[in-house]
C-alpha positions in Angstrom: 20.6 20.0 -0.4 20.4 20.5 3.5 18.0 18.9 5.1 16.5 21.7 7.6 14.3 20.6 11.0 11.3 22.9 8.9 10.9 19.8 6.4 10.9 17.3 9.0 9.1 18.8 11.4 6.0 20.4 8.9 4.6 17.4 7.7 4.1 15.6 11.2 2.1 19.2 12.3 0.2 18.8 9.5 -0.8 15.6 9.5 -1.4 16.0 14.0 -3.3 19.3 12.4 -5.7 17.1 10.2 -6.1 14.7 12.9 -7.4 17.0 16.2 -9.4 18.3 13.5 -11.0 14.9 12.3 -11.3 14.2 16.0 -12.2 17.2 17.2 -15.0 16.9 20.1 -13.7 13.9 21.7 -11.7 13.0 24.4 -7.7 13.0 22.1 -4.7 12.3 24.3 -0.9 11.2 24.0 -1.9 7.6 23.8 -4.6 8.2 20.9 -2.3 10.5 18.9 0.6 7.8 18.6 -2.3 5.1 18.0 -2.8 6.7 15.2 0.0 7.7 14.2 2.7 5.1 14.8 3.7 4.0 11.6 4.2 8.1 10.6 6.4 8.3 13.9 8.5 4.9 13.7 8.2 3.6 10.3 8.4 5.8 7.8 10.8 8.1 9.1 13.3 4.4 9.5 12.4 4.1 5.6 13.3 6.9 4.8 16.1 7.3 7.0 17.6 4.2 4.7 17.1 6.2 1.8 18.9 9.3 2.2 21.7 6.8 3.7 22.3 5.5 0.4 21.4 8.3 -1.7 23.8 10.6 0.3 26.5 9.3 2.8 27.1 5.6 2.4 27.9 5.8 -1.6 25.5 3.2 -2.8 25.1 0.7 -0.3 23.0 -1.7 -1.6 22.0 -3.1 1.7 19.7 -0.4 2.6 17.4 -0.1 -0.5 15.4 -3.4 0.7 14.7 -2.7 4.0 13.9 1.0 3.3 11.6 0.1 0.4 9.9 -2.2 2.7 9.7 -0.5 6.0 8.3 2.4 3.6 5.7 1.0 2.1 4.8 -1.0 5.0 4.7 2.2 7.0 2.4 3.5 4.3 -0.2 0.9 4.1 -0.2 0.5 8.0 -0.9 4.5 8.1 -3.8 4.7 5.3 -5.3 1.6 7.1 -5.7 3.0 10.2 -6.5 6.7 9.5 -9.3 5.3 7.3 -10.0 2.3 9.2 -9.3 -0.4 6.3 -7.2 -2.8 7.1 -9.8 -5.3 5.0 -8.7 -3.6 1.6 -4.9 -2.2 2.8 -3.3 -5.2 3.7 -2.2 -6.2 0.7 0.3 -3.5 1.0 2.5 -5.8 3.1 2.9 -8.5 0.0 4.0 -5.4 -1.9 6.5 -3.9 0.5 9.4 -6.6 -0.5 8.5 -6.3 -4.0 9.2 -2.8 -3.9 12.1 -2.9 -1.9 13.7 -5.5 -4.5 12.4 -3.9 -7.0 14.9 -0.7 -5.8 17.7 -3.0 -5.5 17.3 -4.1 -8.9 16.6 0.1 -10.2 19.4 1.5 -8.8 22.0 -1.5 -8.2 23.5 -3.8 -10.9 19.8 -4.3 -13.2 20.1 -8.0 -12.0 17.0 -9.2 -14.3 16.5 -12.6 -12.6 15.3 -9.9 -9.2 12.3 -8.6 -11.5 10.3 -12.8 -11.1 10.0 -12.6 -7.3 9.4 -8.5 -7.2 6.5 -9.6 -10.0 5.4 -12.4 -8.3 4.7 -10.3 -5.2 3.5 -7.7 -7.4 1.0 -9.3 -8.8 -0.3 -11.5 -6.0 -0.5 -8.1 -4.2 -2.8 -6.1 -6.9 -5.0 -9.3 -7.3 -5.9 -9.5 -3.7 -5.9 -5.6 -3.3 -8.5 -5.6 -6.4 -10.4 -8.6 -5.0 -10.9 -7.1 -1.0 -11.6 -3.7 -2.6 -14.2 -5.2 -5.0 -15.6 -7.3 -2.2 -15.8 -4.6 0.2 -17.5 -2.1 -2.1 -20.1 -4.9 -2.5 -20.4 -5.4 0.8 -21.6 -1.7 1.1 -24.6 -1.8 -1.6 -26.1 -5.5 -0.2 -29.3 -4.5 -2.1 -27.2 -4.6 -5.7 -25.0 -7.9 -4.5 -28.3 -10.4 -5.8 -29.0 -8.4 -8.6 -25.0 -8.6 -9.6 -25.1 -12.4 -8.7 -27.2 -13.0 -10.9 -26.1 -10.9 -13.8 -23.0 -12.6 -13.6 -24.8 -16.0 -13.7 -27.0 -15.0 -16.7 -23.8 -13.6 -19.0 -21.6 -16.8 -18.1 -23.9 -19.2 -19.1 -24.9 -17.3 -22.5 -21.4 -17.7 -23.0 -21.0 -20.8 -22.4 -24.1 -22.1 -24.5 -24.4 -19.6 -26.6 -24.8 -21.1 -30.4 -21.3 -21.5 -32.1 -20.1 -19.9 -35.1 -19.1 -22.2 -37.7 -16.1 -20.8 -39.6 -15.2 -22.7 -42.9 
């Protein structure tokens, strides 16, 4: 498959596109544009760039996977965080970007199975605090339900915790 400039080119007019529209009635210039869009510029395109190197002219060097996986997916949290301004919730994406660049290495280099603890460490630690600072911050936008929930939560844990046992015999 050729790569043509039409498929490299499209997506950044599109995305420029949905922005001047977003935007549209203020004051947009060069510096707002790549303030925006940095990561889409610099990041992503290095990511990928490290992709089609192994996929197409190095023959498998395994040295690229990592730092492609993780310039990738750090290049796609940092551009969803700042297009919808939530850097609270997105940053967890960094924990995941060297789990999913290992986790690469280990897909399509030898299967070396002792690489799947530290990509499901990060993994894990990654969803748990995504999950936690998206929970929190949906809470934090209904402050009316946040007592109500408080005390819910109170009310079911101690009925489980005193609630009368069931003798089995």
């Amino acid at each position: 498959m050729r790569l043509r400039k039409q498929n490299l080119i499209a997506p950044l007019l599109i995305l420029i596109g949905i922005f001047l529209l977003m935007n549209s009635g203020k004051d947009i210039g060069t510096g707002s544009i790549f303030g925006y869009f940095w990561p889409t510029f610099f990041l992503i395109p290095l990511g990928v760039f490290f992709h089609w190197m192994y996929f197409s002219l190095i023959g498998r060097g395994i040295g690229l996977l990592v730092p492609g996986g993780i310039l990738l997916t750090a290049g796609l949290t940092c551009q969803i965080a700042i297009v919808t301004d939530s850097w609270i919730t997105m940053w967890p994406g960094f924990i995941l970007a060297p789990a999913v660049g290992l986790f690469e290495l280990y897909w399509f280099g030898t299967r070396n199975k002792y690489l799947l603890i530290p990509i499901n460490i990060l993994a894990v630690l990654s969803f748990i605090f995504f999950i936690a600072f998206s929970i929190g911050s949906m809470l934090s936008q209904f402050s009316i339900i946040q007592p109500i929930l408080a005390l819910l939560l109170i009310v079911v844990g101690a009925y489980v915790l005193f609630r009368p046992k069931k003798h089995t015999y």
